[in-house]
C-alpha positions as MATLAB code, in Angstrom:
seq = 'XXXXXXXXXXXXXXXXXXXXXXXXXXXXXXXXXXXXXXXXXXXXXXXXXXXXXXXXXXXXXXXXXXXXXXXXXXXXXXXXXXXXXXXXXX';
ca = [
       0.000    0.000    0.000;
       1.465    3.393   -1.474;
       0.564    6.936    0.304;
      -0.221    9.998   -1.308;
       0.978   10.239   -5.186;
       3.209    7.212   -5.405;
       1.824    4.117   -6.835;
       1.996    0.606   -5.275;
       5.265   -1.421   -4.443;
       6.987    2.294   -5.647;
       8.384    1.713   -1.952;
       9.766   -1.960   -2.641;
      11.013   -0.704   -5.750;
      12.999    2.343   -4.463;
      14.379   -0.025   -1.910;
      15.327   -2.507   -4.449;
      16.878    0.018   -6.416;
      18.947    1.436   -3.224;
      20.346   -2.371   -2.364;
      21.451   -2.732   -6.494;
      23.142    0.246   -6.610;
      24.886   -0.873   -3.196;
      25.939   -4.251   -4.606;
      26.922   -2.987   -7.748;
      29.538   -0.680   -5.520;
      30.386   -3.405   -3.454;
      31.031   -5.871   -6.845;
      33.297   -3.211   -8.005;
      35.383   -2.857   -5.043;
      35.884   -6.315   -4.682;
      36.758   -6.382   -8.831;
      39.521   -4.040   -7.837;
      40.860   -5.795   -4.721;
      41.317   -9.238   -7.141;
      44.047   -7.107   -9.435;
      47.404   -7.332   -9.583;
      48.976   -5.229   -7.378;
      50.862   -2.462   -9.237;
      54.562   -1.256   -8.587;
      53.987    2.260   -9.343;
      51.438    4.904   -8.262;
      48.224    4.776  -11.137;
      48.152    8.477  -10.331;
      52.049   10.175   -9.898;
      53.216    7.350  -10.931;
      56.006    6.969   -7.596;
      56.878    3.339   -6.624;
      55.176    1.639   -4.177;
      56.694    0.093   -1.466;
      57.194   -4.162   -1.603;
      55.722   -3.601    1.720;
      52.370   -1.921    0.651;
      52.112   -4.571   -2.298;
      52.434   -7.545    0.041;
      49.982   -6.194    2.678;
      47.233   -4.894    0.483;
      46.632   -7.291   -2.248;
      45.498   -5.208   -5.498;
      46.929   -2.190   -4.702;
      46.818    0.507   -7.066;
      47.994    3.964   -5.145;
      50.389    5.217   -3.335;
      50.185    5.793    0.356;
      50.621    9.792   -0.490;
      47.604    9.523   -3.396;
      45.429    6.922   -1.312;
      45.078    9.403    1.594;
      44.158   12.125   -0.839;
      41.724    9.793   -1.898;
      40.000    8.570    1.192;
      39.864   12.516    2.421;
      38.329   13.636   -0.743;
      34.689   14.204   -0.567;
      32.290   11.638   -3.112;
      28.989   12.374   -3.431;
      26.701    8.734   -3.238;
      23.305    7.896   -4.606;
      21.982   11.168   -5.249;
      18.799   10.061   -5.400;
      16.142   11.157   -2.901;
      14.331    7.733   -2.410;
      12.701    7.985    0.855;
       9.305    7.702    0.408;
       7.977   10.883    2.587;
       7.301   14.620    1.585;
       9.267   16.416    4.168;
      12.744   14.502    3.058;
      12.025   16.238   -0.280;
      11.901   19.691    1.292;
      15.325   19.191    2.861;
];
């Protein structure tokens, strides 16, 4: 049973569509840890530690690049998908 304007199962389906688009980010993490670890930097290109390579399997950054990384601000979903009004007013 939907409320106000949405049709019914629009809830299910918004929180289908939420746990997909979670999976899909999770699949593509776990795509990323399963490569060969590389033995320079993908972004400045500096070597990277045997250390790093043995203890993080897949590794593509450098310590330096992977802290910029992790500090960086990324925007997920982007999608308003709760079902009430006020959340849409926010």
């Amino acid at each position: 049973m939907a409320g106000g304007w949405a049709r019914d199962g629009a809830v299910n389906e918004q929180i289908e569509a939420s746990i997909e688009d979670e999976l899909k980010r999770l699949k593509a993490a776990q795509s990323r840890q399963r490569a060969e670890s590389r033995t320079h930097c993908a972004e400045c290109d500096e070597p990277i530690s045997e250390k790093r390579r043995a203890a993080i399997s897949g590794v593509q950054l450098c310590i330096d690049c992977q802290q910029d990384r992790d500090g960086a601000f990324r925007a997920r979903g982007g999608i308003n998908r709760r079902g009430s009004k006020d959340s849409q007013l926010k």
